[in-house]
N, C-alpha and C positions, 0 to 999 in steps of 0.2 A: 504494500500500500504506500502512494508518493506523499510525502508530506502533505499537499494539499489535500487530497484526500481525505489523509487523515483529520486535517483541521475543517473539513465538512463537517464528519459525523461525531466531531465535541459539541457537546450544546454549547449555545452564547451565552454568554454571562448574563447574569439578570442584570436587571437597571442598576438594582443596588450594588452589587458588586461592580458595576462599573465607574460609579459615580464615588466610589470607594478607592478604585483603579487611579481614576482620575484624579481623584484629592491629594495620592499619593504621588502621582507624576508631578504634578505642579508643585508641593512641599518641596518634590525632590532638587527642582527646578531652581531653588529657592523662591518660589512666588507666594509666601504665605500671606499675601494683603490681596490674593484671588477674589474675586467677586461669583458670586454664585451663576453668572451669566458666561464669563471665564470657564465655571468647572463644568457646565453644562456642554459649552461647545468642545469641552476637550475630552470629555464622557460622548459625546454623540449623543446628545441626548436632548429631549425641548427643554426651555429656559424652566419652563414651570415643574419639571420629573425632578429635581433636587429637593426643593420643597415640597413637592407632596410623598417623597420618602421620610424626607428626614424634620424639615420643620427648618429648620436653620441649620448658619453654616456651622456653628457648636455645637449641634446634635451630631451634625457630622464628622469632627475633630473626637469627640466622643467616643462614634462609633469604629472609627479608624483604631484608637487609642486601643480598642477594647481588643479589637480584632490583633493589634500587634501581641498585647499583654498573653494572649490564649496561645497565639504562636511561639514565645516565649516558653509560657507554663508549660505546654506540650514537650520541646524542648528537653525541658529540664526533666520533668519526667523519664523522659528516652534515658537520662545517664544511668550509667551502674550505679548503686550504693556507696 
């Protein structure tokens, strides 16, 4: 199977995980004075799909946060004793 292929038959991410995607490219960027119209077109996504996930852009700082913190715990988890 050619990679494209295979990158067919992966589902798309949902909105949220992209708007999550996207929160994080832009940090990455250093752009953290983003505007929610910013993180929408850099998610692919319309102006209004950020807010009616999350509410604001600190809901969304939030839920990034949470998401790293759990990638983390897992982490530490995985080690030996």
């Amino acid at each position: 199977m050619t990679s494209s292929k295979a990158a067919e038959n992966r589902p798309a991410p949902t909105s949220r995980a992209r708007v999550l995607a996207a929160a994080e490219r832009l940090l990455a960027r250093g752009e953290a004075g983003f505007s929610m119209r910013e993180l929408a077109a850099e998610a692919g996504l319309s102006f209004a799909t950020p807010f009616n996930l999350f509410g604001s852009k600190l809901a969304i700082m939030r839920a990034l946060s949470a998401e790293r913190i759990a990638a983390m715990e897992a982490q530490f988890r995985a080690l030996p004793p």
